[in-house]
NUDO-598012 format. One line per field, with one value per residue: y, z, x of N, C-alpha, C in turn; residue number from 0. Coordinates in Angstrom, 1 decimal. Each point is the difference from the previous one (the first is absolute). Layout:
BEGIN
n.yy: c(Y	...) $
n.zz: c(Z	...) $
n.xx: c(X	...) $
ca.yy: c(Y	...) $
ca.zz: c(Z	...) $
ca.xx: c(X	...) $
c.yy: c(Y	...) $
c.zz: c(Z	...) $
c.xx: c(X	...) $
n: c(NUM	...) $
***
This chain:
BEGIN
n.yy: c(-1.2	0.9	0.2	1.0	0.8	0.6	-0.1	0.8	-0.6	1.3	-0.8	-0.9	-1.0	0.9	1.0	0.6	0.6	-0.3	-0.6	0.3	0.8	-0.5	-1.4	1.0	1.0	-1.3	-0.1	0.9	0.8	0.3	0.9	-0.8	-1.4	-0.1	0.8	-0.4	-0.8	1.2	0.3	-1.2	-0.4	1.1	0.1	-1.4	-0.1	1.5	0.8	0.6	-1.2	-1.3	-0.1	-1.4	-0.3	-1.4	-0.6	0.8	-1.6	0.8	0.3	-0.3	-1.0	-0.3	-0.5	-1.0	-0.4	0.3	0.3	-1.2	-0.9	1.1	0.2	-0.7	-0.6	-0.3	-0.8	-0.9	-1.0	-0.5	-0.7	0.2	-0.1	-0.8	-0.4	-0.3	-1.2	-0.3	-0.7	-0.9	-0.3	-0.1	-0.6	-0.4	1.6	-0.2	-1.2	-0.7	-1.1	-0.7	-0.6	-0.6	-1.3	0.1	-1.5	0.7	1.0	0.4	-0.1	0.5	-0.5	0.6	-0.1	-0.5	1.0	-0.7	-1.1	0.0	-1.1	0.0	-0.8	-0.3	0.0	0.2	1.0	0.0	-1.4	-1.0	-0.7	-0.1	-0.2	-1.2	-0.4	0.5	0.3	-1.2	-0.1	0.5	-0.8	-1.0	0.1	-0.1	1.4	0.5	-0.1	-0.8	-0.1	-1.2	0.3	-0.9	0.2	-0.6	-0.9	0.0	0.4	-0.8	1.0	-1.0	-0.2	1.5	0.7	-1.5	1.0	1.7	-0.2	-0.2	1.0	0.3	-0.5	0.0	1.5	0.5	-0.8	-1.5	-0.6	0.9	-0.4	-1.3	0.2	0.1	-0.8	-1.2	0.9	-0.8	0.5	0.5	-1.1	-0.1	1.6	-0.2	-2.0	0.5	0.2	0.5	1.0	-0.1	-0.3	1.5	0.0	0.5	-1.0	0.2	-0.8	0.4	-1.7	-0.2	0.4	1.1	-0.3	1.1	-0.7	1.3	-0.7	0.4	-0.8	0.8	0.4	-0.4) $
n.zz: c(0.0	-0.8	0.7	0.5	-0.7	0.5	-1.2	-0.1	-1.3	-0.2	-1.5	1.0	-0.5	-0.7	0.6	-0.4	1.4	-1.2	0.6	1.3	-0.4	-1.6	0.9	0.7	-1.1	-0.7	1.1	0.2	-1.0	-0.7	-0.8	-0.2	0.3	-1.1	-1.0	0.3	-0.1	-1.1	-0.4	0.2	-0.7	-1.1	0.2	0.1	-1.0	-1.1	-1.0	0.9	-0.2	0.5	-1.0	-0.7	-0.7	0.0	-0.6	0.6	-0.3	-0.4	1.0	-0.3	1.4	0.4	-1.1	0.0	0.9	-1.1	-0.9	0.3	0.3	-0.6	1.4	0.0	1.0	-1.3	0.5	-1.1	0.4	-0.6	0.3	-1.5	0.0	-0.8	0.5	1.2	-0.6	-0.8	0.8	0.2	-1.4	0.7	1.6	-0.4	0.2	-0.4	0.7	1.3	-0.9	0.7	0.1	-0.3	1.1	-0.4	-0.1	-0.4	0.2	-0.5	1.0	1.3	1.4	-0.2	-1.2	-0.5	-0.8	-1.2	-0.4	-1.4	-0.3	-1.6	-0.5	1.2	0.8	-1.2	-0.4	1.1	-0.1	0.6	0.0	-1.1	-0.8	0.6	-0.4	-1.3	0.5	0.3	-1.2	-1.0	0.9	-0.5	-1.3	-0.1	0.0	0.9	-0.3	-0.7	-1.0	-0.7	-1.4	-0.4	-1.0	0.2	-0.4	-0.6	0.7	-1.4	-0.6	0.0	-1.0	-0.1	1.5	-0.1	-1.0	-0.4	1.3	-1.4	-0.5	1.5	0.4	-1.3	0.1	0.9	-0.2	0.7	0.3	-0.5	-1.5	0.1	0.7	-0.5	-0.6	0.9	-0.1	0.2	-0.8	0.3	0.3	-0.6	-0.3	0.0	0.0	-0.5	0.6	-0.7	0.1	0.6	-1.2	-0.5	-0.8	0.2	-0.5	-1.7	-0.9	-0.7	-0.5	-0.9	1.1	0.6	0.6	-0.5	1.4	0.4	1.2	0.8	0.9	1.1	0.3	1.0) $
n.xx: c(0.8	-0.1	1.5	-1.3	0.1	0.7	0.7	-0.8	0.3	0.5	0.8	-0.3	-0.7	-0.6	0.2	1.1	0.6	1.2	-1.0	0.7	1.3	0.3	0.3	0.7	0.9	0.1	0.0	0.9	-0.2	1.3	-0.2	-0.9	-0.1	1.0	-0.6	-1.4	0.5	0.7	-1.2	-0.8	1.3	0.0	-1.5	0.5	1.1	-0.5	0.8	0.4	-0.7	-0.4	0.0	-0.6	0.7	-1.2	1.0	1.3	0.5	-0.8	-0.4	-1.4	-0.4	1.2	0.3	-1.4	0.1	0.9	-0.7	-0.7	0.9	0.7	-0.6	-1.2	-0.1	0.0	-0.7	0.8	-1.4	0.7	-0.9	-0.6	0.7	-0.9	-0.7	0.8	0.3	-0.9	-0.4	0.9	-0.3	-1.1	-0.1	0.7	-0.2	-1.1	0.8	0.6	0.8	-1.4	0.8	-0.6	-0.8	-1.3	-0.2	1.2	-0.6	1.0	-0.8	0.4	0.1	-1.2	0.0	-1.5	0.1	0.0	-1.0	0.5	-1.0	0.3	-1.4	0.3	-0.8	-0.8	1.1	-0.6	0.5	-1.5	1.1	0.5	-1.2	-0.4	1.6	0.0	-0.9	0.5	0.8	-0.9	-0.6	0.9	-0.1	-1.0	0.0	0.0	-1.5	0.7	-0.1	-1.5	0.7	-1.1	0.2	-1.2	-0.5	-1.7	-1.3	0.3	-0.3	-0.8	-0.5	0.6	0.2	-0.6	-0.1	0.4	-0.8	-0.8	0.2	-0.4	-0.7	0.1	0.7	-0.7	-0.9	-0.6	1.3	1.0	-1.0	-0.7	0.3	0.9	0.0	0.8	1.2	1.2	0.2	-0.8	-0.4	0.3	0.4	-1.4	-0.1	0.5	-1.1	-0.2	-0.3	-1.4	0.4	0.0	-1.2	0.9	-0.5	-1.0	0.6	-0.9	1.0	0.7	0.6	-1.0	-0.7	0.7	0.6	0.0	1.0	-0.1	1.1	-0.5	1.0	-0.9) $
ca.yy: c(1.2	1.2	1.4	1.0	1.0	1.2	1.5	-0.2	1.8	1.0	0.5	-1.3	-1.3	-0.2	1.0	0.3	0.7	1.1	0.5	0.2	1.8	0.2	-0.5	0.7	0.5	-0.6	-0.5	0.4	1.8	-0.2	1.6	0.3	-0.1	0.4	1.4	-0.4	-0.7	1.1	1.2	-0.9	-0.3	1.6	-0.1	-0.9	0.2	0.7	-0.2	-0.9	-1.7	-0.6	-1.4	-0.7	-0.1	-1.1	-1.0	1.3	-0.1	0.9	1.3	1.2	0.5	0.7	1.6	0.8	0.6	0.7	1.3	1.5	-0.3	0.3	0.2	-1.5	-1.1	-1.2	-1.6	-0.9	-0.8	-1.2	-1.8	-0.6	0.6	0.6	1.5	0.3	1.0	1.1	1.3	1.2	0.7	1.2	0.3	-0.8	1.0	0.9	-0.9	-0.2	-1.3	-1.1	-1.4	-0.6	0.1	0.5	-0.7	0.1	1.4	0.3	1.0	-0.3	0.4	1.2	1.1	1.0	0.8	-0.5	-1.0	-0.5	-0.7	0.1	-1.0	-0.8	-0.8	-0.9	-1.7	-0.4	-0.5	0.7	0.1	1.2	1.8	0.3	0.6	1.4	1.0	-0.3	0.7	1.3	0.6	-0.2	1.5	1.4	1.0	0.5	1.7	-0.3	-0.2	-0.7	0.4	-1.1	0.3	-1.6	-0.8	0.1	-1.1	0.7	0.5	-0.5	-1.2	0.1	-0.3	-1.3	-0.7	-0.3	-1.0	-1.2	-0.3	0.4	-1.2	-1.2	0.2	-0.2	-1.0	0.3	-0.1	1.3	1.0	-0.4	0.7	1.3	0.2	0.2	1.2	-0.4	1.0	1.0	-1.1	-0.4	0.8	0.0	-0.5	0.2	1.1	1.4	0.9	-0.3	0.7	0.5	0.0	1.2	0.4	-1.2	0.4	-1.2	0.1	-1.0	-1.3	-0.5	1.3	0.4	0.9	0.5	0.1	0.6	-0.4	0.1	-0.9	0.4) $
ca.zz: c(0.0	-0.2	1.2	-0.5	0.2	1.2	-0.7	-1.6	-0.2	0.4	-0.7	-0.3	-0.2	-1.8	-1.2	0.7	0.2	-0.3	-0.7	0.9	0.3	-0.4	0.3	1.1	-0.4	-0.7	0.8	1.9	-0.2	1.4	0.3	1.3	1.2	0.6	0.9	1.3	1.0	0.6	1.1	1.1	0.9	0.7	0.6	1.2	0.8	-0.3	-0.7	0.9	0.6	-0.7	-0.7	-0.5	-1.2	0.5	-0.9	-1.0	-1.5	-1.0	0.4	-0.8	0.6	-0.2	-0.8	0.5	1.5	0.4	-0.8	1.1	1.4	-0.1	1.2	0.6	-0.2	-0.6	0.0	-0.9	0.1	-1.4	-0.4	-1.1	-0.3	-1.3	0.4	1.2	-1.0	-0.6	1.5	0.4	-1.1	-0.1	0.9	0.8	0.8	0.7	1.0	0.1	-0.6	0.8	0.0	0.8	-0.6	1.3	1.1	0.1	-0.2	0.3	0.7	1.2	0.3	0.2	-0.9	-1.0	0.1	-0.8	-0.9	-0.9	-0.9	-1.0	-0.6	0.6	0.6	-0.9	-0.6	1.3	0.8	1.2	1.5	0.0	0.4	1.5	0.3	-0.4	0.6	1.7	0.2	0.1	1.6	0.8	-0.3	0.2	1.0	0.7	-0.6	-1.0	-0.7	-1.0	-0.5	-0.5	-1.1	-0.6	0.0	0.7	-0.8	-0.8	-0.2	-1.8	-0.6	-1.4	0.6	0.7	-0.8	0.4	1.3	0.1	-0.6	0.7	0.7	-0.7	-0.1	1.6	0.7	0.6	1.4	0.0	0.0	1.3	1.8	-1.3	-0.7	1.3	0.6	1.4	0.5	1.4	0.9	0.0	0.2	1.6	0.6	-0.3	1.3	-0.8	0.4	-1.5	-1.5	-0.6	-1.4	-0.9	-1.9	-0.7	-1.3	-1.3	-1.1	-0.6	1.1	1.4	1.1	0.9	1.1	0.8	1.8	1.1	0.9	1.1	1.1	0.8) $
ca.xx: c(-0.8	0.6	-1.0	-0.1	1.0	0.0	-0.2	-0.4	1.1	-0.4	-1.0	-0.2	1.6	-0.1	0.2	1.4	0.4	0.0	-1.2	-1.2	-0.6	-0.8	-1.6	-0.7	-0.5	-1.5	-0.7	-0.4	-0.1	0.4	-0.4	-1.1	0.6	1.4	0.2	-0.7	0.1	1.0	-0.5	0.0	0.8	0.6	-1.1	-0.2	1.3	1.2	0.9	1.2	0.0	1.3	-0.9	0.6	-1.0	-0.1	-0.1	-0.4	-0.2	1.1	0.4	-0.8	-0.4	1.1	-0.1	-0.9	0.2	1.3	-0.3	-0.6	0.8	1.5	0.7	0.1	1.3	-0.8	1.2	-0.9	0.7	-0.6	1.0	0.4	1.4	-0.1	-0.7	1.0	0.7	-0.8	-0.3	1.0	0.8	-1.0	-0.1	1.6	0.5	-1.5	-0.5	0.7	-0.5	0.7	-0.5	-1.4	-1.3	-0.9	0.2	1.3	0.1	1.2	-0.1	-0.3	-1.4	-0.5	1.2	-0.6	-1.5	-1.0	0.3	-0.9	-0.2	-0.7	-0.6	0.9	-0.7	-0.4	1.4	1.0	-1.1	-0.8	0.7	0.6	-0.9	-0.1	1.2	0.2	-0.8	0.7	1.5	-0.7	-0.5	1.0	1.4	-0.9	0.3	-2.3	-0.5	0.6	-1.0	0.2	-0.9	-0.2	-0.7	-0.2	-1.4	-1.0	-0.6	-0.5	-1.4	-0.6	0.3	0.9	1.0	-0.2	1.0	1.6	0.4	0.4	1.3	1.1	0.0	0.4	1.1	1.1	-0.3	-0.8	0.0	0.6	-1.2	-1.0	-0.1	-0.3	-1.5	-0.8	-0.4	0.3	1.4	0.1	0.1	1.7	0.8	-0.2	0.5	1.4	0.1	-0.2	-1.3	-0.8	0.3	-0.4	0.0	0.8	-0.6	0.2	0.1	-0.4	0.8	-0.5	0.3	-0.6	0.1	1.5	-0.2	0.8	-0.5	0.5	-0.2	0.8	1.1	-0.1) $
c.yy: c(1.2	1.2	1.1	1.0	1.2	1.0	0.1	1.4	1.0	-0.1	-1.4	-1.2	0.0	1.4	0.2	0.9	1.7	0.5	0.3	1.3	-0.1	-0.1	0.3	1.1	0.5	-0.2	-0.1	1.3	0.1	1.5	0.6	-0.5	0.3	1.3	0.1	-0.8	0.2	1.4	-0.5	-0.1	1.4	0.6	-0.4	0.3	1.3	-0.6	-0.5	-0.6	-0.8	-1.8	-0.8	-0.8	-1.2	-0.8	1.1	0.4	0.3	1.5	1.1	0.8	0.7	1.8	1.2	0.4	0.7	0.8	0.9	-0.3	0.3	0.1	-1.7	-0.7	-1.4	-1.6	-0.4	-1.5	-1.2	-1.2	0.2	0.9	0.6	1.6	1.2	1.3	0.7	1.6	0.9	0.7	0.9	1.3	0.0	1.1	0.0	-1.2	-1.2	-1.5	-1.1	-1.5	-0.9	0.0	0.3	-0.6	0.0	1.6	0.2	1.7	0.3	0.4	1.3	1.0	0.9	0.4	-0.3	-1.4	0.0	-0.9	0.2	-0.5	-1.5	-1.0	-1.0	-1.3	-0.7	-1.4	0.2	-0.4	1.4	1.3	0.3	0.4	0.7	0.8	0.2	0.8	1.5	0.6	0.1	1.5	1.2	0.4	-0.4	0.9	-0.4	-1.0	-1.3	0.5	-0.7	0.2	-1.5	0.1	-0.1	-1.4	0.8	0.9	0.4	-0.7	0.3	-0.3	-1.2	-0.9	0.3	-0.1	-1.9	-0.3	0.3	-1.2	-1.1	0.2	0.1	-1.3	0.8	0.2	1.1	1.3	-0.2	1.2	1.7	-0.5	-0.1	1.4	-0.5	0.9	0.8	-0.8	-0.4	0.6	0.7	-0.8	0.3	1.2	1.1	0.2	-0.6	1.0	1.1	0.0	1.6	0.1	-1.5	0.6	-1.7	0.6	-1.4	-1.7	-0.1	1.3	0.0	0.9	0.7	0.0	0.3	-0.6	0.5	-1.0	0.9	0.3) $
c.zz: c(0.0	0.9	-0.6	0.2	0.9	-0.7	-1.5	-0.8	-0.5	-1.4	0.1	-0.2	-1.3	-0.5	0.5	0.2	-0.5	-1.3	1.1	-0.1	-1.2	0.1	1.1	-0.4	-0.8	0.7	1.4	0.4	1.7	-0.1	0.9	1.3	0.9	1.0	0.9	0.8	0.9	0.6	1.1	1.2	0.4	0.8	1.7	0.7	-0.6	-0.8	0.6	0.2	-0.1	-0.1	-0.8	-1.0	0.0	-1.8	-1.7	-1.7	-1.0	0.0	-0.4	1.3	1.2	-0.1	0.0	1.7	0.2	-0.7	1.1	1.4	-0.1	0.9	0.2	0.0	-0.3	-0.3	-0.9	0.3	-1.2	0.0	-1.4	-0.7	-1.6	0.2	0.6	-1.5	-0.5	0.7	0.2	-0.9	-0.7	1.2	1.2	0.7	0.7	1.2	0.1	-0.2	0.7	-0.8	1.0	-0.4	1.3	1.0	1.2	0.4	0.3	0.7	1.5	0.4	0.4	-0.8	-0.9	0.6	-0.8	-0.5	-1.0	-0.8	-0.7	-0.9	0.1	1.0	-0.6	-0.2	1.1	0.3	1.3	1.1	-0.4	0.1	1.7	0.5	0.0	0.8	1.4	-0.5	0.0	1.2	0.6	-0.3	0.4	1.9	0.8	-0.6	-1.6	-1.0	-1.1	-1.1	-1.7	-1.7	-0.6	-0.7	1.0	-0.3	-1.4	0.0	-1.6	-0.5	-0.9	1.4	0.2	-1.7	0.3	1.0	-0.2	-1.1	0.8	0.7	-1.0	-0.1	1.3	0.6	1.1	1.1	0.7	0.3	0.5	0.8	-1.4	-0.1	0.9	1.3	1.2	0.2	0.8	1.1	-0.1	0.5	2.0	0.5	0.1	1.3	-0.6	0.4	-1.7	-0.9	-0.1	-1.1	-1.2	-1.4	0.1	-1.6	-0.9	-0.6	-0.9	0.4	0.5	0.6	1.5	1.0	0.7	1.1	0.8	1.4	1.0	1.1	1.4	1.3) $
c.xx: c(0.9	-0.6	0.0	1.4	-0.6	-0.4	0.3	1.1	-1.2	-1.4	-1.0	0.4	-0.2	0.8	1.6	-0.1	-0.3	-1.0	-1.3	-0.3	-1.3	-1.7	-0.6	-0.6	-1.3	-1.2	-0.6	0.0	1.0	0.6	-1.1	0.5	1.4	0.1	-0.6	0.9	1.5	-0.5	-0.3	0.9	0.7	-1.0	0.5	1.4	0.7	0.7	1.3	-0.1	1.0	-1.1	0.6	-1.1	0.5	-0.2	-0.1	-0.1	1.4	-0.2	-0.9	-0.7	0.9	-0.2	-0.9	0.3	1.3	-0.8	-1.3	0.3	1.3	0.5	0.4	1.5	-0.6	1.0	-1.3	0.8	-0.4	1.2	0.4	1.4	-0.2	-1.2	0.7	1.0	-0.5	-0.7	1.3	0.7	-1.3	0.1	1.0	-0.1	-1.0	-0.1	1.2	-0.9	1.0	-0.4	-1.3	-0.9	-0.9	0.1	1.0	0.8	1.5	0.3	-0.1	-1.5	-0.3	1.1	-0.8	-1.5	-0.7	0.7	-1.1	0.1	-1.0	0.5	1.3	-0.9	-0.6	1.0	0.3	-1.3	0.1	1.3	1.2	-0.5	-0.2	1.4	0.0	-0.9	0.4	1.2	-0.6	0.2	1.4	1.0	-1.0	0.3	-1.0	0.1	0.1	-1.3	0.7	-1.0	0.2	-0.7	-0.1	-0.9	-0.5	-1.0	-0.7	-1.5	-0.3	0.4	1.2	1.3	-0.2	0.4	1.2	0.8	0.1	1.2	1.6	-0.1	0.4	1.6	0.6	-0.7	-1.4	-0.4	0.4	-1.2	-1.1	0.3	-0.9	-1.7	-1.4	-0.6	0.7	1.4	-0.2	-0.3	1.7	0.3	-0.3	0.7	1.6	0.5	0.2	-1.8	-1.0	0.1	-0.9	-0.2	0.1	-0.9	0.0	0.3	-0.3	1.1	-0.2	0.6	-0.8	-0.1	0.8	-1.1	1.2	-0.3	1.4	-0.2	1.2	0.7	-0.2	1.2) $
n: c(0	1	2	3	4	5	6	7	8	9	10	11	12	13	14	15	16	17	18	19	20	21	22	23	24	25	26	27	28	29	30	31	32	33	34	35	36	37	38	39	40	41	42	43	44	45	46	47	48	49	50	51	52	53	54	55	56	57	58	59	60	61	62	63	64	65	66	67	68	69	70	71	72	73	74	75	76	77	78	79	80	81	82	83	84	85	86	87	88	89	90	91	92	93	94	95	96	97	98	99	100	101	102	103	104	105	106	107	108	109	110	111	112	113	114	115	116	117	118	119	120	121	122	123	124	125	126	127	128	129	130	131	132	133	134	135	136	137	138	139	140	141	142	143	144	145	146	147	148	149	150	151	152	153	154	155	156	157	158	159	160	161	162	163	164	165	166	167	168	169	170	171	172	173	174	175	176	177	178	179	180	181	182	183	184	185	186	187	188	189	190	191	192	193	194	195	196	197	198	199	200	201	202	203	204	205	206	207	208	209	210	211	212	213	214	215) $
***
């Protein structure tokens, strides 16, 4: 029997790599949400923060929080070394790029003011998503915030198609807790405060929710 994997790469297990910037773009109006979910975080903690951008890709979102978080002191952390490169030869200045994966945070405890994951909870199955929200709680300050841009459970029938073509590409086990509506139940047990929900945006994955959960 073949075990599931922990984590799915950034564009899926079908498309490479370095064709994810393209297919986010296509697809996840991530001009709408990005910037929100960076006023958010200057909103809660100020532009001086210091946060970490949790499974960071190839660096688009990155870029967006140094451009309206210039003060921030930003850590991007990403397991896949082919992304890792690409990020840093876009972004390499705007955030200091560590090796890791969520489960694993290469960070001390209580070091940041914000953690974000986006669109990263989905690839993780259900025992590493529950890590990762434990390491969340673990590097976050008091007072210090998780703030999460995933999947939701779809709404319509046009997002419950292209939620089911994310679930054929990251697996299902990963997006269950997603479709089901149980991620803000996760993210509580993880001893973080119950999620706020920030927005929703229909894209042609699915519907991306923005939430916000405090570290008491």
């Amino acid at each position: 029997m073949t075990a599931t994997p922990s984590i799915v790469p950034a564009a899926g297990r079908f498309v490479p790599v370095r064709a994810y910037d393209a297919l986010v773009a296509a697809t996840m109006r991530e001009r709408r949400w990005r910037p929100r979910l960076a006023a958010a975080i200057e909103a809660g903690h100020g532009t001086d923060c210091t946060l970490v951008e949790v499974g960071a890709g190839t660096g688009r979102l990155v870029a967006t929080l140094h451009a309206q978080l210039p003060s921030a002191r930003i850590t991007a952390v990403e397991p896949d070394p082919q992304a890792r490169a690409i990020a840093m030869a876009r972004s390499g200045r705007a955030a200091r790029w560590l090796e890791g994966r969520a489960e694993a945070l290469p960070l001390p405890d209580g070091s940041v003011d914000a953690v974000v994951m986006a669109l990263v909870l989905h690839h993780l199955a259900p025992d590493a998503k529950r890590a990762a929200l434990r390491e969340a709680r673990r590097v976050l300050r008091p007072g210090g915030a998780l703030y999460v841009a995933d999947f939701g459970p779809p709404a319509g029938w046009l997002a419950s198609l292209g939620f089911a073509v994310i679930e054929l590409a990251d697996g299902r086990a990963g997006t269950r807790p997603h479709r089901d509506g149980a991620v803000p139940e996760l993210i509580a047990a993880s001893g973080l405060d119950a999620p706020a929900l920030l927005g929703r945006t229909s894209t042609l994955g699915g519907t991306l929710e923005l939430l916000r959960a405090g570290r008491a």
